[in-house]
C-alpha angles and dihedrals in degrees: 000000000000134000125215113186133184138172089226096049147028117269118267125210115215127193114253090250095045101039090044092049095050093045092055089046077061087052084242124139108258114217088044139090115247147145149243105213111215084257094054093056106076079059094049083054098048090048098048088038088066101039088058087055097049098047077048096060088041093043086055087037088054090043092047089053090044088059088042117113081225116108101191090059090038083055093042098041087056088054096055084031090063087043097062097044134221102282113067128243084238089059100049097053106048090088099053089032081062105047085051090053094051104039083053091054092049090038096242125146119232124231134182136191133190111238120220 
């Protein structure tokens, strides 16, 4: 588990996966404490932002060769499709999307901390 705190919002807990997986997406060291600065937020944003977008593309390419006549993609789009989980990237972030916009807008910086 992993802990996000905040002066501008209340402090969110994150599974290990998913916690590790957006913190490398913001180039940061995973099993580490660390920090956004205010200044760095409007990045964070940017970089999640476009990951979301880009689960989102793979997640409809995967559902339009699910519906395909064609076996081989059927076989290989439940492959990927088991890869990316049941719960979307988008999903996973908006906690965390939320805390970053807020704590923009109050000027607080943003740290997080694996429990354990």
């Amino acid at each position: 588990m992993y802990t996000f705190k905040s002066r501008a919002a209340a402090d969110i807990l994150m599974l290990e996966d998913t916690a590790k997986h957006i913190l490398q997406l913001l180039d940061k060291t995973p099993g580490e404490p660390g920090i956004l600065t205010v200044e760095q937020i409007p990045g964070a944003l940017e970089v999640l932002e476009k990951a979301v977008q880009e689960d989102d593309a793979r997640r409809k390419a995967l559902e339009e060769a699910m519906r395909s006549a064609d076996a081989e993609r059927v076989a290989k789009a439940g492959q990927e499709s088991a890869e990316l989980g049941a719960v979307s990237l988008r999903q996973r972030v908006a906690p965390l999307a939320e805390m970053l916009r807020t704590s923009l807008a109050e000027k607080k910086d943003v740290t997080w901390h694996p429990k354990g």
